[in-house]
N, CA and C atoms as an extended XYZ file, in Angstrom:
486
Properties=species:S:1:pos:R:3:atomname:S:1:resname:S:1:resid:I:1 pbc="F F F"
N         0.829       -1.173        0.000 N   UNK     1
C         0.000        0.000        0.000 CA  UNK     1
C         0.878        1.242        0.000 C   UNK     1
N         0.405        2.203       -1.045 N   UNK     2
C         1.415        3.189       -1.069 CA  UNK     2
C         1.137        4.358        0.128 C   UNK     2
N         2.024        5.043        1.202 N   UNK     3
C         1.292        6.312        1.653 CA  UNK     3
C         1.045        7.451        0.424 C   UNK     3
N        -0.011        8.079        1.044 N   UNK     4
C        -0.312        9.584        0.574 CA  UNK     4
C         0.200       10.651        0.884 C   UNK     4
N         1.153       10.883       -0.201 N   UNK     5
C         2.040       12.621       -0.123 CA  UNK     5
C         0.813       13.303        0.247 C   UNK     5
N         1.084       13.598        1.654 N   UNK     6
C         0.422       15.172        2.261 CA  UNK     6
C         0.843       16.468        1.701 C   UNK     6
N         2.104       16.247        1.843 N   UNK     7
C         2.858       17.413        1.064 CA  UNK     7
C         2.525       18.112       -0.040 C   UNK     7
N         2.163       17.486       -0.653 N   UNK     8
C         1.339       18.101       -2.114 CA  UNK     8
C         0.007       18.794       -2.052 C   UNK     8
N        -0.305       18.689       -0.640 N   UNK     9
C        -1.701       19.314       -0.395 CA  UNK     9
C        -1.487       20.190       -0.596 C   UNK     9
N        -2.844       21.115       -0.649 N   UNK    10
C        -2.408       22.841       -0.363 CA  UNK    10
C        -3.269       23.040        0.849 C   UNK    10
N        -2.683       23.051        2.103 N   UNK    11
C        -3.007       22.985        3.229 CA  UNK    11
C        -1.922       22.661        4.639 C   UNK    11
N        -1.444       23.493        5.465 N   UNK    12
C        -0.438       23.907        5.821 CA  UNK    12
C        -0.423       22.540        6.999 C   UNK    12
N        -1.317       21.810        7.446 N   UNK    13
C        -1.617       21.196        8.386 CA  UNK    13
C        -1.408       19.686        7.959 C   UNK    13
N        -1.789       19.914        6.321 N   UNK    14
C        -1.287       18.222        5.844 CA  UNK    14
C         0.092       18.433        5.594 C   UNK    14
N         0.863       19.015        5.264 N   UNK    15
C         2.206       19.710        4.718 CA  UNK    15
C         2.890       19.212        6.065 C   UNK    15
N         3.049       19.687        7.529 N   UNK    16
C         3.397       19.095        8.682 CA  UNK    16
C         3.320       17.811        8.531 C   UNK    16
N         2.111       17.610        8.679 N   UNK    17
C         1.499       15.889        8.917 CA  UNK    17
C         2.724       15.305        7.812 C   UNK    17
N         2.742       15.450        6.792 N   UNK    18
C         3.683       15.013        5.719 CA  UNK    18
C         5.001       14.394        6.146 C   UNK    18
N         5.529       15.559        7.591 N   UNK    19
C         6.718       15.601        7.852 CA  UNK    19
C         6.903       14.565        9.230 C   UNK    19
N         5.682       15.221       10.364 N   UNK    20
C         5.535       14.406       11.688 CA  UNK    20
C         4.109       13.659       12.014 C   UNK    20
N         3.531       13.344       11.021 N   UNK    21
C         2.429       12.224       10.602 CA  UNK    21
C         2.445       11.164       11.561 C   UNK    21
N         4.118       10.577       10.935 N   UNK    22
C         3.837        9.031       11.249 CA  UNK    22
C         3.938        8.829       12.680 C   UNK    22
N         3.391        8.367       13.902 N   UNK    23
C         3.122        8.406       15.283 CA  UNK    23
C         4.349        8.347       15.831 C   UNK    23
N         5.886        7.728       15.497 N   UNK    24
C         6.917        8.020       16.456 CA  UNK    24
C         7.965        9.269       16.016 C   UNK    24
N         7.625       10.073       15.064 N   UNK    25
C         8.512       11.084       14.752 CA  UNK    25
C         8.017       12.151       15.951 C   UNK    25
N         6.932       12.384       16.360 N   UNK    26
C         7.095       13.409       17.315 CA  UNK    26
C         7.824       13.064       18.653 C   UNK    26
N         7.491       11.487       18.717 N   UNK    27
C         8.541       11.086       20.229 CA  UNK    27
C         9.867       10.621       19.729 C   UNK    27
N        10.457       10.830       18.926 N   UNK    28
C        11.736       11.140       18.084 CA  UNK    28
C        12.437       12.237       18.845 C   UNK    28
N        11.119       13.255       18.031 N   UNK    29
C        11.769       14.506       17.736 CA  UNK    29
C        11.938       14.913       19.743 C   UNK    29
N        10.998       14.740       20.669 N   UNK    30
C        10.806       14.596       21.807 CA  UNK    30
C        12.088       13.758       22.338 C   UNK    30
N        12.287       13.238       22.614 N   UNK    31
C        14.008       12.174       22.535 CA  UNK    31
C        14.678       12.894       22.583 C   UNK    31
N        15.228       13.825       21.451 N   UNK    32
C        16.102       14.292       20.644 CA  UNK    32
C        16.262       15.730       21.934 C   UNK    32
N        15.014       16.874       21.199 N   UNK    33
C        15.085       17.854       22.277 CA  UNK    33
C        15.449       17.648       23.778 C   UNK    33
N        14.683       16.561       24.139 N   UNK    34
C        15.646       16.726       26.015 CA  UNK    34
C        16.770       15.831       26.182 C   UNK    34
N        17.663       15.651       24.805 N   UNK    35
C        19.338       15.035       24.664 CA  UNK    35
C        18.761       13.832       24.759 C   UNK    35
N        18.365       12.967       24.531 N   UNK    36
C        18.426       11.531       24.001 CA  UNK    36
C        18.535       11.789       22.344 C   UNK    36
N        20.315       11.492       22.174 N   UNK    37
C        20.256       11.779       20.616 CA  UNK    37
C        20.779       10.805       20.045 C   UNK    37
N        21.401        9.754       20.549 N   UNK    38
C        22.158        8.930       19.816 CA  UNK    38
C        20.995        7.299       19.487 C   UNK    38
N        21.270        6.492       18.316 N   UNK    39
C        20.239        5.913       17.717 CA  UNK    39
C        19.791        4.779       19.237 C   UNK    39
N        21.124        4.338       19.619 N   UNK    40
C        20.742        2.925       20.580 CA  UNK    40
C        19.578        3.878       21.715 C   UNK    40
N        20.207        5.107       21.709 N   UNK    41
C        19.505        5.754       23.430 CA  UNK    41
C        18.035        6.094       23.096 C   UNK    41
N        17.859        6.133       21.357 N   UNK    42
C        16.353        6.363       21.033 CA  UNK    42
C        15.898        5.598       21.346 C   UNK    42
N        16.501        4.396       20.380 N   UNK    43
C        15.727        2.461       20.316 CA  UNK    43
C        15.258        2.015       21.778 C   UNK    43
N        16.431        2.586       22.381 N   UNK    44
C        16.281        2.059       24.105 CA  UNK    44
C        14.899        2.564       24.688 C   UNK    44
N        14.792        4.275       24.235 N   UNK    45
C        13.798        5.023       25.576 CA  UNK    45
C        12.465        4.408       24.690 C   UNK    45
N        12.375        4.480       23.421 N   UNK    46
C        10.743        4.553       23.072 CA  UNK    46
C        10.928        2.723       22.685 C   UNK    46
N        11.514        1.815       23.053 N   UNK    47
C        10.954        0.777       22.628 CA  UNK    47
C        10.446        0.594       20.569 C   UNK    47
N        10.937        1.279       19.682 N   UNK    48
C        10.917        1.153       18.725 CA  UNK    48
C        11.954        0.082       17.932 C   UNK    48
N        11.354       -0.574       16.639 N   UNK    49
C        12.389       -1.452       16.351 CA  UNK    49
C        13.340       -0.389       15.625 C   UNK    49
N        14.393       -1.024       15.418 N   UNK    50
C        15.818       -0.585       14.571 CA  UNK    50
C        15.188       -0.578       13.218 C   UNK    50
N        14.657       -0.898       12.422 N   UNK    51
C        14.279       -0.817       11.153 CA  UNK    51
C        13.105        0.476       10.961 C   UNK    51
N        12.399        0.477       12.042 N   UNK    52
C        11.739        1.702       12.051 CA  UNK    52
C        11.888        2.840       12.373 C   UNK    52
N        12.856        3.071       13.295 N   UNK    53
C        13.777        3.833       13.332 CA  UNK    53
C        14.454        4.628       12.770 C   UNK    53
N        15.041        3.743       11.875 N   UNK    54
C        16.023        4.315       10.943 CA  UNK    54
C        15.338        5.172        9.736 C   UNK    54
N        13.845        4.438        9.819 N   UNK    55
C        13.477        5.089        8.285 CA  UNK    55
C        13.025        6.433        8.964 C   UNK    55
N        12.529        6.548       10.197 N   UNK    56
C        12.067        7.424       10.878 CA  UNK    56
C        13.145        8.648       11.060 C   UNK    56
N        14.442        8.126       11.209 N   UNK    57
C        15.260        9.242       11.447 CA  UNK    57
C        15.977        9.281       10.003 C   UNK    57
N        15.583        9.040        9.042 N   UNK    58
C        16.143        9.560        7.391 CA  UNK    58
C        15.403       10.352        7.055 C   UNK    58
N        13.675        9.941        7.402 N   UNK    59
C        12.775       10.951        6.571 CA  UNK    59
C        12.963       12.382        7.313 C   UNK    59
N        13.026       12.328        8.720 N   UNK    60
C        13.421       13.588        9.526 CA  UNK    60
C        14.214       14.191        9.356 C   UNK    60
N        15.566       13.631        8.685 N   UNK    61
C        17.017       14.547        7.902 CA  UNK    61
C        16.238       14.266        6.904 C   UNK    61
N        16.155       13.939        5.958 N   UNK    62
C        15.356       14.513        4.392 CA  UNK    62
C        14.593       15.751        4.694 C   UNK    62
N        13.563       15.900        5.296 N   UNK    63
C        12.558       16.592        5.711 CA  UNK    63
C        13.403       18.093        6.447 C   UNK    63
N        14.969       18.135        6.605 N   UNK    64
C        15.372       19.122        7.125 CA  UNK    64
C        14.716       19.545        8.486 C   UNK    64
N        14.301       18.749        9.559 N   UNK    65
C        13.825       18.694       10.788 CA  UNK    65
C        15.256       18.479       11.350 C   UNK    65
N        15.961       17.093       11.756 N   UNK    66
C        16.980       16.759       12.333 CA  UNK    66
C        18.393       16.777       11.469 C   UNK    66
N        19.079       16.894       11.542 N   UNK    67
C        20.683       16.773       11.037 CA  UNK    67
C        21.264       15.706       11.869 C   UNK    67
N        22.092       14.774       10.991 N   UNK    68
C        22.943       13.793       11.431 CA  UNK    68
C        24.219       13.726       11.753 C   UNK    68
N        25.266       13.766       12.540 N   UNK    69
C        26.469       14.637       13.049 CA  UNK    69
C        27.476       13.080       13.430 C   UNK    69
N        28.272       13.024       12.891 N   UNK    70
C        29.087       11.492       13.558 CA  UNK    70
C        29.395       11.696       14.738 C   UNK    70
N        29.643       10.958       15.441 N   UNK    71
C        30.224       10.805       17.033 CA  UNK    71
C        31.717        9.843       16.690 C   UNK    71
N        31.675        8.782       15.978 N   UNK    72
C        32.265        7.919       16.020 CA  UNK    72
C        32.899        7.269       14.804 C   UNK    72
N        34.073        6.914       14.774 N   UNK    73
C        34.438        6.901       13.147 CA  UNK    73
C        33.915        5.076       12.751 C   UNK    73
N        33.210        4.312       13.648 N   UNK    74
C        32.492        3.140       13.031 CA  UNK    74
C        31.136        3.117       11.652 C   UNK    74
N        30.570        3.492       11.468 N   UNK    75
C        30.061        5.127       11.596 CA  UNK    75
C        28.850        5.082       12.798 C   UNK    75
N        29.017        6.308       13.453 N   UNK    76
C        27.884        6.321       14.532 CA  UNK    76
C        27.204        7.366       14.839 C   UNK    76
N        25.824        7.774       14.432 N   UNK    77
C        25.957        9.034       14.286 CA  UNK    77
C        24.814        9.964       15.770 C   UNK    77
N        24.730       10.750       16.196 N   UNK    78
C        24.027       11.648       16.682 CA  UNK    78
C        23.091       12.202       16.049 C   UNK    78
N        22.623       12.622       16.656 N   UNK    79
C        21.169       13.462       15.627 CA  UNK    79
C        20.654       14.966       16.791 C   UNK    79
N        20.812       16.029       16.106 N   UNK    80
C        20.361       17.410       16.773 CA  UNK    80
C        19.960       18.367       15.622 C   UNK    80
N        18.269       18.834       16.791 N   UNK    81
C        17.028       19.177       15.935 CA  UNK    81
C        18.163       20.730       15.340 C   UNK    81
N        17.327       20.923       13.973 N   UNK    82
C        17.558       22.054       13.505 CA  UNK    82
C        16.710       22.965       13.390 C   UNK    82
N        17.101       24.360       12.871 N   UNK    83
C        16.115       25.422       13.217 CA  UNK    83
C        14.836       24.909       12.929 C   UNK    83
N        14.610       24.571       11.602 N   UNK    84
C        12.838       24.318       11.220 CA  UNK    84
C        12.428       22.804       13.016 C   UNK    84
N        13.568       21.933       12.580 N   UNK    85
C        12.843       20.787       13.944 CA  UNK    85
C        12.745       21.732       15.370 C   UNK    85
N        13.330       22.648       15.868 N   UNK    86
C        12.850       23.137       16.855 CA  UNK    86
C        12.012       23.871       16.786 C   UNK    86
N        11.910       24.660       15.674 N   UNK    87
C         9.967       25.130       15.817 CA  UNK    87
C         9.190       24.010       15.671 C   UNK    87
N         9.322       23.177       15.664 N   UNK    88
C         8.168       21.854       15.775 CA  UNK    88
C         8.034       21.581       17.505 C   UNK    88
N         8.984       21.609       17.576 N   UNK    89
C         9.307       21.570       19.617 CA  UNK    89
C         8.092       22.426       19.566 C   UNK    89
N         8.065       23.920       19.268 N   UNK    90
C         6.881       24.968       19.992 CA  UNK    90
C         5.223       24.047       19.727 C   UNK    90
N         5.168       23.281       18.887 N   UNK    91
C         4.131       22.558       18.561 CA  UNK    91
C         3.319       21.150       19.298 C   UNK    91
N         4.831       20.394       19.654 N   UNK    92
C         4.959       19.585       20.495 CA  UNK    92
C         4.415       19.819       22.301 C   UNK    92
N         5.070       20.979       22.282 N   UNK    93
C         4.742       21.618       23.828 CA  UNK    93
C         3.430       22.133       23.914 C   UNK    93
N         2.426       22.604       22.564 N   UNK    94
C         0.829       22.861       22.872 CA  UNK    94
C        -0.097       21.251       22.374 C   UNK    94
N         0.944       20.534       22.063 N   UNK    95
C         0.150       19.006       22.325 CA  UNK    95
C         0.048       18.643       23.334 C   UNK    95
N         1.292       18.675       24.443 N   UNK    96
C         1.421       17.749       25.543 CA  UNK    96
C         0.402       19.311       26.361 C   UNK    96
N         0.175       19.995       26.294 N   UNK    97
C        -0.531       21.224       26.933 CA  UNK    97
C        -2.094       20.288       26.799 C   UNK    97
N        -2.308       19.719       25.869 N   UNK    98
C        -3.811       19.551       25.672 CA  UNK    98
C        -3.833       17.950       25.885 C   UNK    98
N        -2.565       17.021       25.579 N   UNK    99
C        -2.850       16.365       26.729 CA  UNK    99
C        -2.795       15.999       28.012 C   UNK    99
N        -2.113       16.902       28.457 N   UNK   100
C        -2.465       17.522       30.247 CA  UNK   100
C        -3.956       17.423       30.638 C   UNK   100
N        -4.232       18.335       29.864 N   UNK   101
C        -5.549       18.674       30.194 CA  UNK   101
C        -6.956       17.534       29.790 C   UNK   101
N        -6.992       16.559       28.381 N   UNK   102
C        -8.228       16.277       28.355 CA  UNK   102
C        -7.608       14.625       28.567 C   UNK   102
N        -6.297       13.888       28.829 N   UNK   103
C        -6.330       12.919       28.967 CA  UNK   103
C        -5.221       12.580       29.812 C   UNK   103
N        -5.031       13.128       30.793 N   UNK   104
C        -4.447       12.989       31.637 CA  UNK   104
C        -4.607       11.945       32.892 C   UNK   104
N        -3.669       11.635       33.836 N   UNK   105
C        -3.990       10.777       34.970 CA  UNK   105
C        -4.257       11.594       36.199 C   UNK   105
N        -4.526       10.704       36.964 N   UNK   106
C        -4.824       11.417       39.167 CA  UNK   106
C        -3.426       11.947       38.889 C   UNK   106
N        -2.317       11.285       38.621 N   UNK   107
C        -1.374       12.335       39.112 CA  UNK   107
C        -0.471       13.342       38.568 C   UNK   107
N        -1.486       13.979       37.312 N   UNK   108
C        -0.665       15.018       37.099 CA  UNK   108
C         0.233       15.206       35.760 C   UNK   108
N         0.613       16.029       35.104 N   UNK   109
C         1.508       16.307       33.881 CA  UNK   109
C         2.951       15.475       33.954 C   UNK   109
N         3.073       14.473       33.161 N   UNK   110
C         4.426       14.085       33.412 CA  UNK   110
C         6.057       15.268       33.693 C   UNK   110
N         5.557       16.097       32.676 N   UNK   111
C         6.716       17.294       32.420 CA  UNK   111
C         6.350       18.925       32.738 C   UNK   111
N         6.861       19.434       33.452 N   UNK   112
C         6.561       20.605       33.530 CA  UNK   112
C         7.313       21.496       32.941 C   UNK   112
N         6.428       22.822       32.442 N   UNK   113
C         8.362       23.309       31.438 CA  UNK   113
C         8.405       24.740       32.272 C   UNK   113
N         9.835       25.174       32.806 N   UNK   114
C        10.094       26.397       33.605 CA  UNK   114
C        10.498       27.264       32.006 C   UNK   114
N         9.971       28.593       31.926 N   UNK   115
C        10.452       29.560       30.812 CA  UNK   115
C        11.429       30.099       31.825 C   UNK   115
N        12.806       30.034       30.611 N   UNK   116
C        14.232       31.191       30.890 CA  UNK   116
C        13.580       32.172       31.456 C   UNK   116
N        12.761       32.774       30.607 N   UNK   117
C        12.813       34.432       30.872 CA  UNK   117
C        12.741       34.929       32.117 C   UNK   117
N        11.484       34.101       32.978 N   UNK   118
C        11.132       34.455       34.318 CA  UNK   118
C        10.770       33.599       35.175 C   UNK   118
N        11.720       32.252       34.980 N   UNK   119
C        12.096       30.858       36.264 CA  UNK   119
C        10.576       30.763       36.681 C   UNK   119
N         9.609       30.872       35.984 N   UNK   120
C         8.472       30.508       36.450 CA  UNK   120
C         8.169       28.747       35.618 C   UNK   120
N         7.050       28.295       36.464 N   UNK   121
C         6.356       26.912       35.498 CA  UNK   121
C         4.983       27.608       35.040 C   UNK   121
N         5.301       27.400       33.870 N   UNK   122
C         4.150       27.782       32.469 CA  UNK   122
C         3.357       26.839       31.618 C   UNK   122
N         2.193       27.356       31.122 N   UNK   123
C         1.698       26.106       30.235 CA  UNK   123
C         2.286       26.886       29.128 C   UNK   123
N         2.165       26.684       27.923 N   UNK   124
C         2.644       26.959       26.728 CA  UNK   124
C         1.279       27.141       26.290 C   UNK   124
N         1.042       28.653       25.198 N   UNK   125
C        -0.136       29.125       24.929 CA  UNK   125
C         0.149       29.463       23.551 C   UNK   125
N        -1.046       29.343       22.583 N   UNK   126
C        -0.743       30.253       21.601 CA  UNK   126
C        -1.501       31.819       21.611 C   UNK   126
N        -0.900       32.973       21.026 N   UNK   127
C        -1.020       34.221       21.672 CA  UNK   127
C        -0.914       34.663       19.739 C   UNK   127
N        -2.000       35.969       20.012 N   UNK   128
C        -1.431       36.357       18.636 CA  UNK   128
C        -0.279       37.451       18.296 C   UNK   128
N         0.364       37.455       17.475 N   UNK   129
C         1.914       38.062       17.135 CA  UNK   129
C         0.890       39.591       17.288 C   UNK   129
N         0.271       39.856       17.093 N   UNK   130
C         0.126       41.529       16.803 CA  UNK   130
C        -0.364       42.148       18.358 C   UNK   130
N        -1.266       41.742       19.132 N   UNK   131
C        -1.924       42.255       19.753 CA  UNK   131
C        -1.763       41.381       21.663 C   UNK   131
N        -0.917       40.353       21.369 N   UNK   132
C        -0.616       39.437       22.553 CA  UNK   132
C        -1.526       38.890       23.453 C   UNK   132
N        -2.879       38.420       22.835 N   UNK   133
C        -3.974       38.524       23.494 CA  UNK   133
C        -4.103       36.934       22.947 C   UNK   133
N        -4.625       36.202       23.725 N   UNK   134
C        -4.906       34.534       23.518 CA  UNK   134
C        -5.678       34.611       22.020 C   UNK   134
N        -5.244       33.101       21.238 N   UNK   135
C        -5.836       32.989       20.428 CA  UNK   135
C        -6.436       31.383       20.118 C   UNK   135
N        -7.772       30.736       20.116 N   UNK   136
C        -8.495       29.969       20.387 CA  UNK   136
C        -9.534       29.716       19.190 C   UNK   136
N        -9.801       28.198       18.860 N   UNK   137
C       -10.465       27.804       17.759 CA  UNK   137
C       -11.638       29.137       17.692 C   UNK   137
N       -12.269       28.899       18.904 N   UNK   138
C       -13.305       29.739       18.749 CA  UNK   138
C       -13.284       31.444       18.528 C   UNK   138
N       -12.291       32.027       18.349 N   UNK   139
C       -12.006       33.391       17.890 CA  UNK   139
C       -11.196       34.209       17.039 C   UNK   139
N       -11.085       33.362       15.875 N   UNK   140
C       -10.163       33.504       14.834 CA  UNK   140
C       -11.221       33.235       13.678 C   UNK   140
N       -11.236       34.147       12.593 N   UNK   141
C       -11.455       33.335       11.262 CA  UNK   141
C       -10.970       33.032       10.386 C   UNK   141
N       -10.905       32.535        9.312 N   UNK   142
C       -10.247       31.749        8.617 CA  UNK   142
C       -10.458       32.133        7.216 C   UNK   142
N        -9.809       32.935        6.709 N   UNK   143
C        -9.430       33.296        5.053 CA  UNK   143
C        -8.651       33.126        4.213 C   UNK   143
N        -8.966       33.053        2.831 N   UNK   144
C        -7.308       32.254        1.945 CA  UNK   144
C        -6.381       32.999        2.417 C   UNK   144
N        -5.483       32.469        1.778 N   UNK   145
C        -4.370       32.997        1.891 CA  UNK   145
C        -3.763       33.545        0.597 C   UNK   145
N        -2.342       33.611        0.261 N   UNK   146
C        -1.989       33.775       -0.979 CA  UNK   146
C        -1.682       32.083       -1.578 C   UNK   146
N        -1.310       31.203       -0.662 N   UNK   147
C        -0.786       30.021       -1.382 CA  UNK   147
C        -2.697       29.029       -1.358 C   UNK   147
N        -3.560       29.728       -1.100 N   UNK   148
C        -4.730       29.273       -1.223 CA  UNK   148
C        -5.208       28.768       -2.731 C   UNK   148
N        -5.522       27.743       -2.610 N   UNK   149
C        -6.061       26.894       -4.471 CA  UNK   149
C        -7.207       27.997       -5.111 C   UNK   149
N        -7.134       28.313       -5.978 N   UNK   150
C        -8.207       29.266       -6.672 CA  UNK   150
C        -9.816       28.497       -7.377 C   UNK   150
N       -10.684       28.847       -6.721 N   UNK   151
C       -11.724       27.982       -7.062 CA  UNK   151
C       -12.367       27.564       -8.129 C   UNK   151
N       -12.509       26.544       -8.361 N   UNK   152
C       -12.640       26.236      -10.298 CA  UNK   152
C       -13.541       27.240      -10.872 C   UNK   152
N       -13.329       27.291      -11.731 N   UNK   153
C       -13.984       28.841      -12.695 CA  UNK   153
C       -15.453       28.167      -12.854 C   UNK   153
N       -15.975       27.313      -13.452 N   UNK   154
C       -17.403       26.314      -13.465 CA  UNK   154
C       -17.409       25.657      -12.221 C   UNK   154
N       -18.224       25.593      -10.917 N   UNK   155
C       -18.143       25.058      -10.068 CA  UNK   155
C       -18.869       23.981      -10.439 C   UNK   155
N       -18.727       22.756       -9.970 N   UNK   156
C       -19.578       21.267       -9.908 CA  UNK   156
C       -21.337       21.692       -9.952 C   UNK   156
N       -22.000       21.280      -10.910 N   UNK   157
C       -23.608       21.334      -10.330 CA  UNK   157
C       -23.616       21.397       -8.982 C   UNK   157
N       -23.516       20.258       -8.570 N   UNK   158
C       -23.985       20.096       -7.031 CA  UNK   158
C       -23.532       21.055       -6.173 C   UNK   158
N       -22.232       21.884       -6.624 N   UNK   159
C       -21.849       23.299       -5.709 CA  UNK   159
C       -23.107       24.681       -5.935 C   UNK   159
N       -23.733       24.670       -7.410 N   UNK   160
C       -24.702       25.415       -8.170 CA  UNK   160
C       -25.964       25.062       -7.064 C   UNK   160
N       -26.581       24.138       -6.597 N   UNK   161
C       -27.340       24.125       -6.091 CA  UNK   161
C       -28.020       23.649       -5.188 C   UNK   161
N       -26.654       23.407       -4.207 N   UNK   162
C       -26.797       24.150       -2.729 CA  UNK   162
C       -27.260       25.304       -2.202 C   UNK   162
């Protein structure tokens, strides 16, 4: 069975998915950020096989998320996120935010994250860039964009008469 290039969507959310889709690239990429970087210390923490693995940490250097760095002249290599894989971190941290909250246990958030700026423990929020005021499914709307598909010039009957 072949997968389906997300990537080719025009849609910014399958385009990701494309990249951290498959269910162990985000606990990869998770590994990686709090220094579990080397392949055995991955295989070890998440219980993944070596064959899945590997394809897991090629498509992530293809994908320009992780970079591969030798340690060892057998060859042995390390792996540390790069600029685009650490903005995925900011993404990662409003997942584990929401599963805190709707599927969590009696005891609590496994990880808590302290921000540099002001040694406090924070949830991680999204906020909008202009005005710094929370931003939530329910108060945003949603308009093309420029990389938005242009709508067929004859729409389908069935679009006619709705």
């Amino acid at each position: 069975m072949q997968r389906t290039n997300f990537g080719d969507m025009a849609c910014s959310i399958a385009r990701t998915l494309d990249v951290i889709g498959e269910p162990w690239s985000p606990l990869i990429l998770r590994d990686i950020w709090v220094g579990i970087t080397r392949f055995d210390q991955i295989q070890s923490d998440l219980g993944i096989s070596r064959k899945v693995l590997t394809e897991r940490l090629n498509h992530l250097v293809d994908s320009g998320v992780l970079e591969r760095r030798p340690y060892d002249p057998r060859p042995r290599h390390e792996y540390t996120l790069t600029e685009k894989g650490t903005e995925l971190i900011d993404l990662l941290m409003v997942m584990a935010t929401w599963g805190d909250k709707w599927q969590s246990t009696n005891t609590g958030p496994p990880v808590l994250f302290r921000h540099h700026t002001c040694g406090q423990i924070s949830t991680p929020t999204l906020h909008c860039t202009h005005c710094s005021q929370p931003m939530h499914a329910t108060n945003i709307d949603h308009l093309p964009g420029p990389g938005a598909p242009t709508p067929p010039v004859n729409p389908p009957k069935a679009q006619l008469d709705a």
